[in-house]
N, CA, C and O atoms as CSV, one atom per row, in Angstrom:
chain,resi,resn,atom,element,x,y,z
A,1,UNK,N,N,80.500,99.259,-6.590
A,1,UNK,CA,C,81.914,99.056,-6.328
A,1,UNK,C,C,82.660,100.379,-6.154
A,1,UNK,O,O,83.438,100.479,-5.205
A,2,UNK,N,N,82.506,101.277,-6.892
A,2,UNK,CA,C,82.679,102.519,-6.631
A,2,UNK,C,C,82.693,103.202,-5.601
A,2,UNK,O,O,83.677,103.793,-5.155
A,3,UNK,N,N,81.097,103.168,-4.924
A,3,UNK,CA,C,80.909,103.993,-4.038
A,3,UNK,C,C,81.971,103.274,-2.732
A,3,UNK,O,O,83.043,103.802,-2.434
A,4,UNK,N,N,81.414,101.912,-2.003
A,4,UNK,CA,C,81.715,101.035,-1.482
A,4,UNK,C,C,81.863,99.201,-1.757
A,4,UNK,O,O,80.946,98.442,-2.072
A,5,UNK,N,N,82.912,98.950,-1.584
A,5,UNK,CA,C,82.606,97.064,-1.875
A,5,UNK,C,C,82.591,96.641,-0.269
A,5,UNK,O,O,83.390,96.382,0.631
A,6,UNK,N,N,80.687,96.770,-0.569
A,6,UNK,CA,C,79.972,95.776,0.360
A,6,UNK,C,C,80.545,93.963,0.906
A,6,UNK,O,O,80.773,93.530,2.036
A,7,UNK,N,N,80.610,93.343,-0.324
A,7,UNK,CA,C,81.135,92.250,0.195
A,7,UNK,C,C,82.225,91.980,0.413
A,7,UNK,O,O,83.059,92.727,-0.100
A,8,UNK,N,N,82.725,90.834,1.242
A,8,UNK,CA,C,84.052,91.120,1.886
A,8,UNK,C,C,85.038,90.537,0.756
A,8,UNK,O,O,84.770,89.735,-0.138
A,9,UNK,N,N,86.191,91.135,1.040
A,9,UNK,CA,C,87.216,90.510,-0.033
A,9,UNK,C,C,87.935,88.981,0.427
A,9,UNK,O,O,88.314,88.008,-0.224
A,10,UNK,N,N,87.915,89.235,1.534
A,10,UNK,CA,C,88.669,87.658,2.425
A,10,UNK,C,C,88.165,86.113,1.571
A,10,UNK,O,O,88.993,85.220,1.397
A,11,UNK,N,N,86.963,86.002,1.176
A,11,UNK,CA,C,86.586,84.873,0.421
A,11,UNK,C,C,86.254,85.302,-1.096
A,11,UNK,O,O,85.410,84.672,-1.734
A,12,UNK,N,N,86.625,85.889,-1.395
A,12,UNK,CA,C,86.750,86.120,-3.015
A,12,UNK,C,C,86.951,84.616,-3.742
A,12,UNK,O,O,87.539,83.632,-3.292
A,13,UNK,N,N,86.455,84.738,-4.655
A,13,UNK,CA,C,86.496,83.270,-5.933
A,13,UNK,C,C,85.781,83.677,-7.131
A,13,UNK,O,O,84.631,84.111,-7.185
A,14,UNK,N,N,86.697,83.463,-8.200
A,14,UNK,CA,C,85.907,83.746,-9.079
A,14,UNK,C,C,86.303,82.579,-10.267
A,14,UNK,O,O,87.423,82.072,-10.206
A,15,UNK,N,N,85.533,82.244,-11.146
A,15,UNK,CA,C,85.999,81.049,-12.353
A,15,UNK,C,C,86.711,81.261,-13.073
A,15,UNK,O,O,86.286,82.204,-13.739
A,16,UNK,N,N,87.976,80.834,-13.531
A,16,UNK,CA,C,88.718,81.422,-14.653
A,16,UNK,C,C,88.297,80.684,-15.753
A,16,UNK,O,O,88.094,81.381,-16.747
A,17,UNK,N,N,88.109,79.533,-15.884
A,17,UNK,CA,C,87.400,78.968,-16.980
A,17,UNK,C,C,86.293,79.676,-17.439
A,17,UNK,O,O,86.212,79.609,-18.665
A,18,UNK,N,N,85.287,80.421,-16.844
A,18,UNK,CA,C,84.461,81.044,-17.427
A,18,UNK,C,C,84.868,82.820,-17.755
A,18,UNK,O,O,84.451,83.557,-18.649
A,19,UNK,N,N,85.681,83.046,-16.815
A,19,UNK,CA,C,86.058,84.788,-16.902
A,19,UNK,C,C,87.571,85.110,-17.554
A,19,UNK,O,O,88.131,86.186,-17.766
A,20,UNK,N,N,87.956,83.853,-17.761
A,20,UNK,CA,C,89.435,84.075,-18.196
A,20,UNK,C,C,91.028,84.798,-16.724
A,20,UNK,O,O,90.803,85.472,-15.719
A,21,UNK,N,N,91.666,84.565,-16.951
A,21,UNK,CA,C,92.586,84.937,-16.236
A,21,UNK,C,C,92.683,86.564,-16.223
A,21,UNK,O,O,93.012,87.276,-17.173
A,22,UNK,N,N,92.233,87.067,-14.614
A,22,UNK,CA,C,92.408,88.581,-14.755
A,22,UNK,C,C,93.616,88.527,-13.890
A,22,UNK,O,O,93.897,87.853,-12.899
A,23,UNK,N,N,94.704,90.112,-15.057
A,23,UNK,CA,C,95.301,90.116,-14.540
A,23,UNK,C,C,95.498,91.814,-14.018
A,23,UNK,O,O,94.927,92.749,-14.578
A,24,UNK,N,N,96.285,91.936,-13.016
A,24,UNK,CA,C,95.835,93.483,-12.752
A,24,UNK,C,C,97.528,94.246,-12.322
A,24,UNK,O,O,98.304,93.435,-11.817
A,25,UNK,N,N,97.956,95.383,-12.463
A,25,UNK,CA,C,99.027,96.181,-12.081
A,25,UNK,C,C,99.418,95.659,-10.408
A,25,UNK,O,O,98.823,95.385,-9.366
A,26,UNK,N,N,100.600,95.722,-10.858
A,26,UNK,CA,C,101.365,95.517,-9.553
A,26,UNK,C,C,101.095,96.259,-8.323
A,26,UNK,O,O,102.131,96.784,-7.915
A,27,UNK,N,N,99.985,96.517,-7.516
A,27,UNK,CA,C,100.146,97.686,-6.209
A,27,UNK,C,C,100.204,96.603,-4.840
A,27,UNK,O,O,99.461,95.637,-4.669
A,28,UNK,N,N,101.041,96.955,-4.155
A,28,UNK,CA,C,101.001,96.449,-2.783
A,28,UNK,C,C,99.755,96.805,-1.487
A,28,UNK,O,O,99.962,96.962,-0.283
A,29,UNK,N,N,98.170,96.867,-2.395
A,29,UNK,CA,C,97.027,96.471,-1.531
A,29,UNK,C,C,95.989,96.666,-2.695
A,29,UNK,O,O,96.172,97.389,-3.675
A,30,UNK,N,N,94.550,95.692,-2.362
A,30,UNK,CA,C,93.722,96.354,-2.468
A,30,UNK,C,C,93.559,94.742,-4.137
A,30,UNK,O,O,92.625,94.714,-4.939
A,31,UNK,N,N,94.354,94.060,-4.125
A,31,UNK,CA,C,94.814,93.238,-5.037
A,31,UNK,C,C,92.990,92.550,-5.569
A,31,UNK,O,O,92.419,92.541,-6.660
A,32,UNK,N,N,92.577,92.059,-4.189
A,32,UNK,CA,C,91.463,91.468,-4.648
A,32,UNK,C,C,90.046,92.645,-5.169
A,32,UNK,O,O,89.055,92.355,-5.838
A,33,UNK,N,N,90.380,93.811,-4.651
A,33,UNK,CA,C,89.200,94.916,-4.510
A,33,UNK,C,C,90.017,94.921,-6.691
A,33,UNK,O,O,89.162,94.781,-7.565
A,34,UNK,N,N,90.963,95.022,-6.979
A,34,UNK,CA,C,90.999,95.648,-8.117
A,34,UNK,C,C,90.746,94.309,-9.315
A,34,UNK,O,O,90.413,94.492,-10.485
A,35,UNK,N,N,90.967,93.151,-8.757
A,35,UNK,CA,C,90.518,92.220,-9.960
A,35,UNK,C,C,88.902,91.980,-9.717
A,35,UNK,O,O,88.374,91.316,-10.609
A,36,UNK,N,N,88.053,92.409,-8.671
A,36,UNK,CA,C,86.492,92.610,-8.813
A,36,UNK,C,C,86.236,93.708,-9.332
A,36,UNK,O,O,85.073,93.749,-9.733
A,37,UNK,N,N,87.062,95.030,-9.580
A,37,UNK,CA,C,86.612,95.875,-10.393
A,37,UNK,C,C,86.774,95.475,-11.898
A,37,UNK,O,O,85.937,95.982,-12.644
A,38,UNK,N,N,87.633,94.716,-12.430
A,38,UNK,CA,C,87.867,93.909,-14.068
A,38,UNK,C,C,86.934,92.784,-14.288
A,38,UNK,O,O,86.307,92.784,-15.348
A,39,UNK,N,N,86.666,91.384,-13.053
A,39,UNK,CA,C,85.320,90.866,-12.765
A,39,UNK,C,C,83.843,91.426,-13.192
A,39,UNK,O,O,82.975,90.744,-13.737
A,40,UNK,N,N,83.736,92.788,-12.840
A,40,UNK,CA,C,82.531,93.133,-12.958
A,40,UNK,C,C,81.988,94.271,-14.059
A,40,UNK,O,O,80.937,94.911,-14.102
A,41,UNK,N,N,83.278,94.240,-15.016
A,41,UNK,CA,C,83.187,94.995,-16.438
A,41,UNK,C,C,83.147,94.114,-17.398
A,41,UNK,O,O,83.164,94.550,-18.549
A,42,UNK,N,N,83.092,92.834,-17.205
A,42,UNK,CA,C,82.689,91.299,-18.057
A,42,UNK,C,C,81.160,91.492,-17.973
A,42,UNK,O,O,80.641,91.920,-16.943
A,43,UNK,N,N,80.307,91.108,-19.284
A,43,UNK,CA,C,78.941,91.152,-18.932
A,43,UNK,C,C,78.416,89.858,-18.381
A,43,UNK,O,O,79.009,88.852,-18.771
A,44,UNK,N,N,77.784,89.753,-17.854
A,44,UNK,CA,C,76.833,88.660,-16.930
A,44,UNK,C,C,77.762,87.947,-15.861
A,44,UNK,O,O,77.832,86.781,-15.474
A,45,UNK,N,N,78.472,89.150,-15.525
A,45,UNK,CA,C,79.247,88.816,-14.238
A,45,UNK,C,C,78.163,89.128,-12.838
A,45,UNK,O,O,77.752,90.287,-12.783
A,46,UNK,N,N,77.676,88.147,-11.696
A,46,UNK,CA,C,77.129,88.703,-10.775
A,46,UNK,C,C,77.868,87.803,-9.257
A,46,UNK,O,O,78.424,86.704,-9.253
A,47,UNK,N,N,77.611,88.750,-8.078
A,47,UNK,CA,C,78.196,88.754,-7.000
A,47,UNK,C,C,77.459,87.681,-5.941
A,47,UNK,O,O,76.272,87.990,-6.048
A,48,UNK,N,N,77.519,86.896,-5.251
A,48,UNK,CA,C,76.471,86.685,-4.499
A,48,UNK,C,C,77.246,86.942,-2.881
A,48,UNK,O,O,78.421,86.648,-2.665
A,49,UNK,N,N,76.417,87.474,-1.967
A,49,UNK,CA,C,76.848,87.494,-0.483
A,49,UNK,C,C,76.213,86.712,0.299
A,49,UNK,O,O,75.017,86.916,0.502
A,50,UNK,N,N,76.855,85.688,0.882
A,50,UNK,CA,C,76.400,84.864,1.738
A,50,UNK,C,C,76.101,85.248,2.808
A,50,UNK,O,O,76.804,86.167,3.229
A,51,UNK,N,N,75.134,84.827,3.589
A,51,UNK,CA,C,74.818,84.999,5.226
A,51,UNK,C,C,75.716,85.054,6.230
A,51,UNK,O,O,76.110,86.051,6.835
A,52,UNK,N,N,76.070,83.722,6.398
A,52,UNK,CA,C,77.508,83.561,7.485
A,52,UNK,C,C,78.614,83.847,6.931
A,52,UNK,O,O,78.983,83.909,5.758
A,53,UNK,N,N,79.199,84.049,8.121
A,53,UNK,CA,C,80.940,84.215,7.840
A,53,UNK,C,C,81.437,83.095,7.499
A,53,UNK,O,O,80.969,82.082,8.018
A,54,UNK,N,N,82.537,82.988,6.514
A,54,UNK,CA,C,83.097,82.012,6.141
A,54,UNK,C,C,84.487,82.056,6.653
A,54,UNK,O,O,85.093,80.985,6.644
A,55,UNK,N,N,85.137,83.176,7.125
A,55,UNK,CA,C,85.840,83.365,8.209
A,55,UNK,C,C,86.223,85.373,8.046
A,55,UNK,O,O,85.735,86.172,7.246
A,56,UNK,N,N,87.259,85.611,9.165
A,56,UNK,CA,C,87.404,86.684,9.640
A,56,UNK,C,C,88.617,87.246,9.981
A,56,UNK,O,O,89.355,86.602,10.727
A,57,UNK,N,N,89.126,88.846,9.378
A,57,UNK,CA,C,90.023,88.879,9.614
A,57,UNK,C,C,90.041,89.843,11.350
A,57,UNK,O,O,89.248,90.520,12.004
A,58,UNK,N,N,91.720,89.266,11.498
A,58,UNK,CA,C,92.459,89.904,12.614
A,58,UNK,C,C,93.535,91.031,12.898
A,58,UNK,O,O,94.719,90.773,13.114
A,59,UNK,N,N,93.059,92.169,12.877
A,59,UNK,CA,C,93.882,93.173,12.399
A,59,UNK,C,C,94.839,93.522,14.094
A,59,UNK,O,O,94.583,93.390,15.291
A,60,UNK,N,N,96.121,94.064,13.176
A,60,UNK,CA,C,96.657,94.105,14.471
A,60,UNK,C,C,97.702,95.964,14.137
A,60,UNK,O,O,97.233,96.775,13.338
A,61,UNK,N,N,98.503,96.138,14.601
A,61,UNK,CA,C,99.041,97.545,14.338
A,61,UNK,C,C,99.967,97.461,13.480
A,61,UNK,O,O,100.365,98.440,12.848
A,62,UNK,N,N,100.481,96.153,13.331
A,62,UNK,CA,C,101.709,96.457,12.354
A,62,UNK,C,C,101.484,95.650,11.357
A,62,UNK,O,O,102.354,95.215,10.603
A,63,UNK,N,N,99.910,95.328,11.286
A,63,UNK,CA,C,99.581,94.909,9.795
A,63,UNK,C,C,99.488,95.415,8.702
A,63,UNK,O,O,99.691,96.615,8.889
A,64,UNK,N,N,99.249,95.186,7.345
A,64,UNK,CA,C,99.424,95.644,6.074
A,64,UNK,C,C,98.132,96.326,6.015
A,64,UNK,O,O,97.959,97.263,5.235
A,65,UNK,N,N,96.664,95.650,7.273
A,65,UNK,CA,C,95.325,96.350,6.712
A,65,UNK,C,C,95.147,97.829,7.976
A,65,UNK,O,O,94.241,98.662,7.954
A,66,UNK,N,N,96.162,97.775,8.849
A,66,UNK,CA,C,96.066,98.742,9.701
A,66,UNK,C,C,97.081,100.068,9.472
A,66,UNK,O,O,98.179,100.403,9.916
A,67,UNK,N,N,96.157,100.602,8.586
A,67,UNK,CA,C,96.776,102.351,8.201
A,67,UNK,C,C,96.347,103.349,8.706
A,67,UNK,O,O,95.414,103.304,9.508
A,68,UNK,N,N,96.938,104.467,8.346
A,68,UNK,CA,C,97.171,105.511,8.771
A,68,UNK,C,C,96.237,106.436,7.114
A,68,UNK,O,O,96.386,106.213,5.913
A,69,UNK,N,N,95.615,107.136,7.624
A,69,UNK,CA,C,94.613,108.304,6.524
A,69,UNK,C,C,95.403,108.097,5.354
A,69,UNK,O,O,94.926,107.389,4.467
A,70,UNK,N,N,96.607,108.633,5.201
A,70,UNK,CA,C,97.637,109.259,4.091
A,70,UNK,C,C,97.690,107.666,3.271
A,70,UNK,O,O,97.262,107.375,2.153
A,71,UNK,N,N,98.311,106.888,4.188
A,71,UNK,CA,C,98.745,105.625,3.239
A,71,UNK,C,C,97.631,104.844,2.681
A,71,UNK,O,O,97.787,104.143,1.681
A,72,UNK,N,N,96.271,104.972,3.437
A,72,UNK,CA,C,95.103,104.331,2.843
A,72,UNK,C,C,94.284,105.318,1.910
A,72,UNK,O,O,93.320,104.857,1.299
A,73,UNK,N,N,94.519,106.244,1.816
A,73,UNK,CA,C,93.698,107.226,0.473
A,73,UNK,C,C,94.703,107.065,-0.745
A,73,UNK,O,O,94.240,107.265,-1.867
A,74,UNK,N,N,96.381,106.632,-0.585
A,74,UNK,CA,C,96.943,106.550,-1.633
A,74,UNK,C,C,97.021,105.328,-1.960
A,74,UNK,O,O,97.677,105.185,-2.992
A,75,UNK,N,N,96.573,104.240,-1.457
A,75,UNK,CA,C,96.781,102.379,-1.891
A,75,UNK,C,C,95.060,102.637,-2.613
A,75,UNK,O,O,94.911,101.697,-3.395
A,76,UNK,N,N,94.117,103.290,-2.624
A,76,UNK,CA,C,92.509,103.864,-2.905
A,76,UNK,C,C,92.940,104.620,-4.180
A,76,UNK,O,O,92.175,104.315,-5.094
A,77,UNK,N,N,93.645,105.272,-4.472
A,77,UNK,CA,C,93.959,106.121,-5.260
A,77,UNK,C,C,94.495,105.397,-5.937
A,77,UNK,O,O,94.106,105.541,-7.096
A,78,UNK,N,N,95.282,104.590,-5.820
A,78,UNK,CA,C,96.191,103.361,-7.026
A,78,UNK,C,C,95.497,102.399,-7.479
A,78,UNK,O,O,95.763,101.895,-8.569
A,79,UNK,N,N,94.565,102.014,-6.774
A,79,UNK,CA,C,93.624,101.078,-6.865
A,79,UNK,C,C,92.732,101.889,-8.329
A,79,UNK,O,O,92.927,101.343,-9.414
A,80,UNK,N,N,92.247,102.542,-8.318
A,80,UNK,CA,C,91.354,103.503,-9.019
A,80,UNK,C,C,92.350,103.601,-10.385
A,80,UNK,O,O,92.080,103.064,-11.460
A,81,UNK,N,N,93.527,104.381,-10.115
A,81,UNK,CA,C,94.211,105.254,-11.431
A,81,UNK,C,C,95.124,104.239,-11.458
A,81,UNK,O,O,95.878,104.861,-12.206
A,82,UNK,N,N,95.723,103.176,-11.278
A,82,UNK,CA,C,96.789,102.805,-11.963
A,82,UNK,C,C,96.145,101.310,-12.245
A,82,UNK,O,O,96.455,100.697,-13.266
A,83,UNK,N,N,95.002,100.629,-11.031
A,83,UNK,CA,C,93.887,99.524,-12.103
A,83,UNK,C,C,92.966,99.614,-12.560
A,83,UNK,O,O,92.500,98.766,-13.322
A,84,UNK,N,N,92.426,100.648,-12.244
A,84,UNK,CA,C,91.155,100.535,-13.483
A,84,UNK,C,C,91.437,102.225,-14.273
A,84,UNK,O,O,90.568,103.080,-14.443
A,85,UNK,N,N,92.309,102.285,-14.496
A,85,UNK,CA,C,93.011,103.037,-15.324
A,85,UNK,C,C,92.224,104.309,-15.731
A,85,UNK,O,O,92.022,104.770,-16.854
A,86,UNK,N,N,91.787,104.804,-14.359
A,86,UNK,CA,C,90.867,106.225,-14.230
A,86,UNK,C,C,92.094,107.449,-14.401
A,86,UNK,O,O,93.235,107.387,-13.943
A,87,UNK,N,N,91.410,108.710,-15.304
A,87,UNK,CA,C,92.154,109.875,-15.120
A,87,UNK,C,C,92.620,110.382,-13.116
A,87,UNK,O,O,91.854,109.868,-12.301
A,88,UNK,N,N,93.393,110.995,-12.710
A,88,UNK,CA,C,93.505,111.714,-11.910
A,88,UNK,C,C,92.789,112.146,-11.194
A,88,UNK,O,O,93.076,112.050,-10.001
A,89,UNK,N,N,91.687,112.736,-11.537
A,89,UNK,CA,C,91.077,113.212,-10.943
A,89,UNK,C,C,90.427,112.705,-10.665
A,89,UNK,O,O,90.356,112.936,-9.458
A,90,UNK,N,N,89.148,111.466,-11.117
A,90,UNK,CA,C,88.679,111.000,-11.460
A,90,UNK,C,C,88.959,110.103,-10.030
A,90,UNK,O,O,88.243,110.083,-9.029
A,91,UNK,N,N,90.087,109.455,-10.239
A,91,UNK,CA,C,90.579,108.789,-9.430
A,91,UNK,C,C,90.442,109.339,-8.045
A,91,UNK,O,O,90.201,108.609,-7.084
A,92,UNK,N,N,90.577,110.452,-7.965
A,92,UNK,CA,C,91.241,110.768,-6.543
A,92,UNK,C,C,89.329,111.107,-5.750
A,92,UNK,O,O,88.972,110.941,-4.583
A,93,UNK,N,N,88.394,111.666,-7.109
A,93,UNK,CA,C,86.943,111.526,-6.296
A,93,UNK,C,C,86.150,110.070,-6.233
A,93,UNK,O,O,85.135,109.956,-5.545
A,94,UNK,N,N,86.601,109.144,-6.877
A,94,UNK,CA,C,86.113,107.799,-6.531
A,94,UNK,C,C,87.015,107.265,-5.296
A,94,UNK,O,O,86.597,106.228,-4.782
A,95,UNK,N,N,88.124,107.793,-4.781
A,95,UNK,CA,C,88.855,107.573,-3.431
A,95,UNK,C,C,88.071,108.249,-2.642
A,95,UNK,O,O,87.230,107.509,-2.131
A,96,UNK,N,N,87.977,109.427,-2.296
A,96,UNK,CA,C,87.566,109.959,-1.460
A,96,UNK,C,C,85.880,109.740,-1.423
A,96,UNK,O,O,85.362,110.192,-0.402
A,97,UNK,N,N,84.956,109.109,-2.395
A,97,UNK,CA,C,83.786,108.721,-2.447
A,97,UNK,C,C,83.377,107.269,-1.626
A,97,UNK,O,O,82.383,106.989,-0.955
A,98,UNK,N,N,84.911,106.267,-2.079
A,98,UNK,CA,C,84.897,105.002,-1.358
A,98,UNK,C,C,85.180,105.071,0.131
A,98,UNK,O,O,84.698,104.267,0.928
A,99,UNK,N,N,86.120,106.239,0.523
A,99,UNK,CA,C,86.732,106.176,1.764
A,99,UNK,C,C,85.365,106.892,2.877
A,99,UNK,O,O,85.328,106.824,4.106
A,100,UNK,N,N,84.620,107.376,2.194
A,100,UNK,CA,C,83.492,108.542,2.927
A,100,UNK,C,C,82.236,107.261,3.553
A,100,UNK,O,O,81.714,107.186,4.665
A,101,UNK,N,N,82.058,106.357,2.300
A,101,UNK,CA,C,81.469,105.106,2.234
A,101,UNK,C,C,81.830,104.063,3.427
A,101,UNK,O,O,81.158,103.568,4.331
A,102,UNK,N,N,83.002,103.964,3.084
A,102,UNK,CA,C,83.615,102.855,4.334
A,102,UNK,C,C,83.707,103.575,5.774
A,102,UNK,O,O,83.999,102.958,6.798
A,103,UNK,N,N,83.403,105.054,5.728
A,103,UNK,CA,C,83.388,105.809,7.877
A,103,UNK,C,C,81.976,105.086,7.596
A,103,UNK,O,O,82.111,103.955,8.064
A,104,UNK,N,N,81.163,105.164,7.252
A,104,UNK,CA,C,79.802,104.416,6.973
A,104,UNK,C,C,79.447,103.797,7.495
A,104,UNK,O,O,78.832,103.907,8.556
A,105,UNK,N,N,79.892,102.422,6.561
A,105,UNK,CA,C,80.260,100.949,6.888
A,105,UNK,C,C,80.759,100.935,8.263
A,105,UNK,O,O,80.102,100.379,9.144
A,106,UNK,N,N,81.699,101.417,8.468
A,106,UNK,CA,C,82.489,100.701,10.081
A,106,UNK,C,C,81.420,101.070,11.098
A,106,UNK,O,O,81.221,100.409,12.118
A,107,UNK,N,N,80.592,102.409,10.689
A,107,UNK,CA,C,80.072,102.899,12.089
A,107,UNK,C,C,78.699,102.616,12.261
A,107,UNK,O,O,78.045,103.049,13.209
A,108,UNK,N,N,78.097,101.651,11.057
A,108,UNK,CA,C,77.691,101.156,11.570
A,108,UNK,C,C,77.419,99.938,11.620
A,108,UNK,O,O,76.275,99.577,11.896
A,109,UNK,N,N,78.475,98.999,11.347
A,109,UNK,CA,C,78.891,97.662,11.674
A,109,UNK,C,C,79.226,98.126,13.642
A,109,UNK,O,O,78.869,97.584,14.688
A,110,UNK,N,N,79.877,99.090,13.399
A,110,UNK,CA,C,79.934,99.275,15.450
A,110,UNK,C,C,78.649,99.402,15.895
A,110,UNK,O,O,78.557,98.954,17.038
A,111,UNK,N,N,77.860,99.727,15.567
A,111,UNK,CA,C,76.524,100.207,16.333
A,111,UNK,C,C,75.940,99.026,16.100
A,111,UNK,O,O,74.803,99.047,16.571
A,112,UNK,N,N,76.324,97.502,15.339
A,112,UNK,CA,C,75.613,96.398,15.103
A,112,UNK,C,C,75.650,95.480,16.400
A,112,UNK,O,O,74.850,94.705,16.925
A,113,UNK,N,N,77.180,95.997,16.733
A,113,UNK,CA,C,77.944,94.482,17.843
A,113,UNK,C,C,77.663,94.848,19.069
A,113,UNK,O,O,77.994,94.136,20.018
């Protein structure tokens, strides 16, 4: 989870009857990425990734998931230090560890299609 979260966040589910109600700091992104980081500090919490798509998002320019460097290393950075309540620094190399992860991911999800 650290490095990269492999599976997608769009179909997230998790049991509250069995995991209890997580609740996580107020940040405007990243909402589901930070209650799978509290998800997966419960012991015998595990993930499963399905084959098919269960559906897909549509990004457009003046969406909330279409940023700019600055605003997506600091919604990464809040995600880190203000929910899972990492020092500073700490924070800011598990951002720049996730963000290095995800040029990764995209390039070569492009080289897939």
């Amino acid at each position: 989870m650290y490095n990269y979260d492999y599976i997608g966040q769009l179909t997230m589910m998790y049991n509250a009857k069995v995991f209890g109600l997580i609740q996580i700091k107020d940040i405007k992104k990243n909402n589901d990425y930070a209650i799978r980081l509290q998800l997966y500090k419960k012991p015998d919490t595990c993930a499963y990734l399905l084959k098919e798509n269960l559906a897909k998002y549509r990004v457009r320019k003046v969406s909330i998931s279409h940023d700019k460097f600055r605003r997506k290393f600091k919604s990464h950075y809040d995600l880190f230090h203000m929910c899972d309540e990492k020092p500073a620094v700490i924070a800011a190399w598990y951002t720049c560890w996730n963000m290095f992860y995800g040029v990764l991911k995209k390039k070569n999800y492009e080289k897939n299609i």
